[in-house]
PAGU-605407 format. One line per 4 residues: number of its first residue (from 1); their letters; for each residue y, x, z of N, C-alpha, C. Coordinates in steps of 0.2 Angstrom, whole numbers, plus 2048, in hexadecimal, padded with zeros to 3 digits. Layout:
NUM = A = Y X Z Y X Z Y X Z | ...
This chain:
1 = XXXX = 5CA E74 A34 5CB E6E A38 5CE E69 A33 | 5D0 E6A A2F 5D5 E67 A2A 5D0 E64 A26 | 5CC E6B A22 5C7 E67 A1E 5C2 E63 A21 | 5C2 E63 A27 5BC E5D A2C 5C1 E56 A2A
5 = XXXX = 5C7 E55 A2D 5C9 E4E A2A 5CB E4E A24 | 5C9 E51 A1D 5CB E4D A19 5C5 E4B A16 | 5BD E4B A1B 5B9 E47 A1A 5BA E42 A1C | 5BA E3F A21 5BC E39 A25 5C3 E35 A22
9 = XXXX = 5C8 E37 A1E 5CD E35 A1A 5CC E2D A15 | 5C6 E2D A0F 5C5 E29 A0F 5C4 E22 A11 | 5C2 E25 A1A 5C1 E1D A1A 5C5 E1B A1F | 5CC E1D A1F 5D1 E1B A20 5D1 E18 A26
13 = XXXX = 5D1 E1C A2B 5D0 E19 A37 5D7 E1A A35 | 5DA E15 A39 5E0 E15 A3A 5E2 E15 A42 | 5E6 E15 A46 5EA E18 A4C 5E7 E11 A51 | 5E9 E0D A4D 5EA E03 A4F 5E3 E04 A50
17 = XXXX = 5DC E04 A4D 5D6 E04 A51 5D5 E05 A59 | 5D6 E08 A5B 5D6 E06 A63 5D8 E01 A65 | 5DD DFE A64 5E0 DF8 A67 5DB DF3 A65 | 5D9 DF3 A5E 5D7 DF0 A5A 5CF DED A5E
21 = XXXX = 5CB DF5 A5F 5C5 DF5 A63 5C7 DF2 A69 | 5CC DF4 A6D 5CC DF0 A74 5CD DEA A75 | 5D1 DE6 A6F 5D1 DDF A6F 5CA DDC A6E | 5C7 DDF A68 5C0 DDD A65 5BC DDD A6D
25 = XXXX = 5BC DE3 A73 5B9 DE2 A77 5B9 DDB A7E | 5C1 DDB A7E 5C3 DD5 A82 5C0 DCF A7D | 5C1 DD0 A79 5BF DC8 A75 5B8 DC6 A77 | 5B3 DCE A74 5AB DCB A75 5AA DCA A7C
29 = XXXX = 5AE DCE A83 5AC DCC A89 5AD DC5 A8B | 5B3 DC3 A89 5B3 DBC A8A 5B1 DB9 A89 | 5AC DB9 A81 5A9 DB6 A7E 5A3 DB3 A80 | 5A0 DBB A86 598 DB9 A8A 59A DB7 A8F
33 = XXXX = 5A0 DB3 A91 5A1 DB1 A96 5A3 DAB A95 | 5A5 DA9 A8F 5A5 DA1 A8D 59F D9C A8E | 59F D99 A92 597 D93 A8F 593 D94 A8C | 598 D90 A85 595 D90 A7E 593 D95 A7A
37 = XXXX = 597 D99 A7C 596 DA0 A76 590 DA2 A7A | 591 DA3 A81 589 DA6 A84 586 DA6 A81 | 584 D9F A80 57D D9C A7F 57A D9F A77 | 580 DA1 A74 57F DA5 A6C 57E DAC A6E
41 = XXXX = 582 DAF A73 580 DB8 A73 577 DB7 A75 | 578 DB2 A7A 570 DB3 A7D 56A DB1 A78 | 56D DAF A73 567 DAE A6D 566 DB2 A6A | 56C DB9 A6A 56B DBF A64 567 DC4 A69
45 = XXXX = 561 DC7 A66 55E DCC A6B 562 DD1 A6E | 562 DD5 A72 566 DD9 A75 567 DDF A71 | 563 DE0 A6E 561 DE6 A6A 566 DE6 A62 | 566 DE0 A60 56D DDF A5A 575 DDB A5C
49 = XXXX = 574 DDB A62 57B DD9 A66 580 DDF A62 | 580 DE5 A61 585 DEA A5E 587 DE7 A56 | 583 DE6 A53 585 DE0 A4E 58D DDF A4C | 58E DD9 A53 596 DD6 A52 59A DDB A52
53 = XXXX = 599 DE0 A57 59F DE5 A58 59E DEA A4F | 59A DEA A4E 59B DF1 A47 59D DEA A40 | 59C DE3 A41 59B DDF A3C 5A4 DDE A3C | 5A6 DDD A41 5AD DDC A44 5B2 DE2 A40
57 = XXXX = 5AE DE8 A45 5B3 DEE A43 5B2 DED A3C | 5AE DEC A38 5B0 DEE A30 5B2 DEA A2D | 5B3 DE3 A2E 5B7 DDD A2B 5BE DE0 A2F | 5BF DE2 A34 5C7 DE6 A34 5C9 DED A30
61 = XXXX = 5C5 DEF A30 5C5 DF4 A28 5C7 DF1 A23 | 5C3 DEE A20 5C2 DEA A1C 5C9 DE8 A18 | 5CB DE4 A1D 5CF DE0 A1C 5D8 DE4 A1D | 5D8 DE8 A20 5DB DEE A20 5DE DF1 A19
65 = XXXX = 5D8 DF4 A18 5D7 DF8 A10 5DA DF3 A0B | 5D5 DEC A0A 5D8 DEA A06 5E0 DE7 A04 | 5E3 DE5 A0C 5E9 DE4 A0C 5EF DE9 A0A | 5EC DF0 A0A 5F3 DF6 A0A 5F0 DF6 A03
69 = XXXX = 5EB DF4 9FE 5EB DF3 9F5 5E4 DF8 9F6 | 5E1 DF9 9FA 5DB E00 9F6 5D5 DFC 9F0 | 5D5 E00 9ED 5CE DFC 9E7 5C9 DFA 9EE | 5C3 DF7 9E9 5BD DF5 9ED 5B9 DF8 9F1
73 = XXXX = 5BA E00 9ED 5B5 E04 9F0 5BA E06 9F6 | 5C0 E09 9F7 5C3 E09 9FB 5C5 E05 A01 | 5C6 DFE 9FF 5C4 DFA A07 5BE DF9 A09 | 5B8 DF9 A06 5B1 DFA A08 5AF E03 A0E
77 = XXXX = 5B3 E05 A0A 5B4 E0D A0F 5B8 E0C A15 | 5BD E09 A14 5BF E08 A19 5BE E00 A1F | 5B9 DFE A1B 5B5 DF9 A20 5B2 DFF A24 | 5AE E02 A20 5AA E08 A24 5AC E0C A29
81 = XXXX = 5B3 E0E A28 5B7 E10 A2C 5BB E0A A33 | 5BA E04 A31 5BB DFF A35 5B5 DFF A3C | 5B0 DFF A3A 5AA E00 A3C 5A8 E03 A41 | 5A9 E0A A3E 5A9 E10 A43 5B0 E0E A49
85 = XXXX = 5B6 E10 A45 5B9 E0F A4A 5BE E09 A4F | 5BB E03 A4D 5BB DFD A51 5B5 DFB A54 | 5B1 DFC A4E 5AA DF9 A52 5A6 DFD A58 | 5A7 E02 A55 5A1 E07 A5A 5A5 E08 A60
89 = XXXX = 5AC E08 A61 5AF E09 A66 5AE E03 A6B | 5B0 DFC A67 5B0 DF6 A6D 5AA DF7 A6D | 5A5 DF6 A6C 59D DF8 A6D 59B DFC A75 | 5A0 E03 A73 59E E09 A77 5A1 E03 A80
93 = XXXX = 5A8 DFE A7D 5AA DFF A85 5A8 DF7 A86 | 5A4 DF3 A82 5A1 DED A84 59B DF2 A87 | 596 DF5 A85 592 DF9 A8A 596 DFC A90 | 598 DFE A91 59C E02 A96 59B DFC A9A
97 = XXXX = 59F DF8 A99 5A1 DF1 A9D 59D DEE AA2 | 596 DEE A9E 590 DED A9D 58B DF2 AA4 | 58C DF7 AA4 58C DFD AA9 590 DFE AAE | 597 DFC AAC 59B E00 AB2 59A DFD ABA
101 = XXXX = 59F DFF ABE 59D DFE AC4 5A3 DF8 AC6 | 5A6 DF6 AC1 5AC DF2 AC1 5A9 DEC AC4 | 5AD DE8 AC7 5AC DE2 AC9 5AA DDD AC3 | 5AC DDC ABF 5AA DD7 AB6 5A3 DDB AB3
105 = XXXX = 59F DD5 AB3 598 DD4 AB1 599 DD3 AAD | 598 DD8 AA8 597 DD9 A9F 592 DD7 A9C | 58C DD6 AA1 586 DD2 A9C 587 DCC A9A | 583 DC9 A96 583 DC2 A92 581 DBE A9A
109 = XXXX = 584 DB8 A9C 581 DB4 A9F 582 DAD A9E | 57A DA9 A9D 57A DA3 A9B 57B D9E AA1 | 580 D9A AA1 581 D96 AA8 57A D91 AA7 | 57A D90 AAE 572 D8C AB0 575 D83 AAE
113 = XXXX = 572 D7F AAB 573 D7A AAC 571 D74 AB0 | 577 D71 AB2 578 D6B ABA 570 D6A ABC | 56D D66 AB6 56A D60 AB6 562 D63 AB7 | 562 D6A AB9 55A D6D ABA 55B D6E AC0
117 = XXXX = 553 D6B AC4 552 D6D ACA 550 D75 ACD | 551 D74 AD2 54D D7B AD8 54C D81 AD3 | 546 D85 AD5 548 D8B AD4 548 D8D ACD | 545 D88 AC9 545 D88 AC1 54A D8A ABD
121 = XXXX = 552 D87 AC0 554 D86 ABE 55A D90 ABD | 557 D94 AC3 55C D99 AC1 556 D9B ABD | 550 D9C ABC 54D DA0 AB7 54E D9E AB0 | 550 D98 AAF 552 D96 AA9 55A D9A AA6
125 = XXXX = 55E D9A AAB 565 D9C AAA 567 DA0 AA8 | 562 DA5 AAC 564 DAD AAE 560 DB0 AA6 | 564 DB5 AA3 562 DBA A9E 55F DBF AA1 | 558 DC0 AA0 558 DC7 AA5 55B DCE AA1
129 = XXXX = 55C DD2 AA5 561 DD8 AA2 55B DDC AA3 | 559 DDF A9C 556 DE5 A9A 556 DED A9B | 55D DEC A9F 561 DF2 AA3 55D DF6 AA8 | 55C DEF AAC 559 DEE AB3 552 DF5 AB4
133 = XXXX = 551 DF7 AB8 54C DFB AB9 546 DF7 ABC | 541 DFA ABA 53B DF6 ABD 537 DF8 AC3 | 533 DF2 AC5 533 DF1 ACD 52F DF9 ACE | 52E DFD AD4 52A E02 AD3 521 E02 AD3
137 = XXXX = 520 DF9 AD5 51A DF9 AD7 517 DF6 AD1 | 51C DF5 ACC 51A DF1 AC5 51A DF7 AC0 | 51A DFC AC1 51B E01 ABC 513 E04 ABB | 511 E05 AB4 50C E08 AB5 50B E0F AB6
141 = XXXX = 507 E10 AB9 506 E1B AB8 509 E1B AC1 | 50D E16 AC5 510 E1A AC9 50C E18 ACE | 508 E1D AD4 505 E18 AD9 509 E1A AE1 | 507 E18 AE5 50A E19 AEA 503 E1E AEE
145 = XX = 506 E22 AF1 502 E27 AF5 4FE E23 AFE | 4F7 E24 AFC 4F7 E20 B02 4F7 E24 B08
């Protein structure tokens, strides 16, 4: 076991990551709930949303590493280690979020603006979630037994 972590040593995970991933996570959820920012997470496909959080984690790495004096290649490793263990963490619980049964709606939602009329106006606003399951009569291959 010993020698399993003196692979991981390197890139220098430190204890404070946790905290660090949890904050990271409170920040992005308020984020998709701000207005303005909304309007920027709903620009980025849903598919590169993970992005901020591993971009995030390894600018804390990063910046880590270089503060305690490591050379180049050593705070770059331990951006890497930023990465894995801030990013992919606030990641994992901005998804959670995103899923759970918790009262707080974790998806991106873009507010609808005043000045549109009638029904248009929620199809405009609303992001649709790619989560969602599809209707069963819209599905193909599946038929109804007559």
């Amino acid at each position: 076991m010993a020698d399993l972590l003196k692979l991981f040593a390197p890139l220098h995970i430190e204890s404070w990551y946790v905290l660090a991933a949890v904050l990271l996570a409170f920040v992005l959820q308020v984020s998709k709930k701000t207005p303005y920012v909304a309007r920027i997470w709903a620009l980025l496909p849903k598919q590169w949303r993970w992005l901020w959080t591993v971009l995030a984690g390894f600018a804390t790495g990063f910046v880590q590493g270089y503060l305690t004096g490591l050379p180049a290649v050593g705070a770059v490793l331990a951006g890497v280690g930023g990465a894995f263990g801030v990013g992919l963490l606030a990641g994992g619980i901005n998804d959670w979020l995103e899923k759970s049964v918790l009262p707080w709606p974790g998806a991106v939602r873009v507010p609808v603006p005043e000045s549109l009329p009638g029904p248009e106006a929620a199809a405009v606003g609303a992001v649709p979630d790619e989560d969602e399951d599809e209707d069963e009569e819209s599905s193909p291959g599946l038929e109804r037994p007559a």
